[in-house]
C-alpha positions in Angstrom: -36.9 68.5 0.3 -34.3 71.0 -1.5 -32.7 70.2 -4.5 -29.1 71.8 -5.5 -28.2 72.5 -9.0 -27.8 69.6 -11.5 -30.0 67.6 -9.3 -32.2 65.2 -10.9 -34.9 65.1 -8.0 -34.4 61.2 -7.9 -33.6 59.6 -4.6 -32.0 56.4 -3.3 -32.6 54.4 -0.4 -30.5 51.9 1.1 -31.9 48.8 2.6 -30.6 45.8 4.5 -31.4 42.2 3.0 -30.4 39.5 5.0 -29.6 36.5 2.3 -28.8 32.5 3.2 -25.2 31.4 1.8 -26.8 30.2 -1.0 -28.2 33.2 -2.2 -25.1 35.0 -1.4 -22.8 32.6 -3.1 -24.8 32.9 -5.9 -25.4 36.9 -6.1 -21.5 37.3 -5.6 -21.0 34.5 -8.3 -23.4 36.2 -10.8 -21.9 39.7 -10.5 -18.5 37.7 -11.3 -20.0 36.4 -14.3 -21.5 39.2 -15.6 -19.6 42.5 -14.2 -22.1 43.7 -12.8 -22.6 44.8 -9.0 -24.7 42.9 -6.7 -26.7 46.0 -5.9 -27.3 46.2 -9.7 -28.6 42.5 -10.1 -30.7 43.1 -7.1 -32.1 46.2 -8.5 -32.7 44.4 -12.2 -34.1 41.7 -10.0 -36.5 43.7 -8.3 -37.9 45.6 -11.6 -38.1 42.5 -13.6 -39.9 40.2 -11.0 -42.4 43.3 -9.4 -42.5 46.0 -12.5 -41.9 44.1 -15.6 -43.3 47.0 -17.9 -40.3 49.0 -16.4 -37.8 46.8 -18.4 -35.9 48.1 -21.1 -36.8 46.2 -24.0 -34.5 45.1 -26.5 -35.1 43.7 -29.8 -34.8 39.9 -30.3 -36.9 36.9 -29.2 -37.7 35.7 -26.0 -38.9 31.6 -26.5 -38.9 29.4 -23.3 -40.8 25.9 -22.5 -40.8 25.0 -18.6 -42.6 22.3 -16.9 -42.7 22.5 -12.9 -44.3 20.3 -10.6 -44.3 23.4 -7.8 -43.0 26.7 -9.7 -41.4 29.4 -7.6 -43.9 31.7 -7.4 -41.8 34.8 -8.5 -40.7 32.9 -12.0 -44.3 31.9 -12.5 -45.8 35.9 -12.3 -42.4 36.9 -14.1 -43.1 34.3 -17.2 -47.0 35.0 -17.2 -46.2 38.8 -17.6 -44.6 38.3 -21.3 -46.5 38.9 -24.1 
């Protein structure tokens, strides 16, 4: 692969995700909220759920108490992963 000037050597892929409405609804509704795209949240998604260390780290306190009959799997491994 060749690289022009000023390029940084990263690449991007694009990839097709086929959501239900509800996950839609609620992407499209979160990017609202926060000004952020829904390529972004999926990206932050992605890194915090499968590559936690890769997280920028701010400073601050993270406290949370859950109780879950049946946990989502995915919020389970991303709580256990916080030391």
């Amino acid at each position: 692969m060749h690289h022009g000037p000023g390029d940084t050597g990263a690449v991007s892929r694009r990839t097709h995700v086929t959501l239900t409405d509800e996950q839609y609804d609620f992407l499209h509704g979160e990017s609202a909220r926060t000004g952020l795209s829904v390529a972004e949240l999926l990206r932050r998604a992605v890194d915090g759920t499968y590559r936690p260390e890769e997280r920028r780290r701010v400073r601050g306190f993270d406290f949370a108490i859950g109780v879950w009959t049946k946990p989502d799997a995915a919020v389970a491994g991303r709580r256990a992963g916080i030391r």
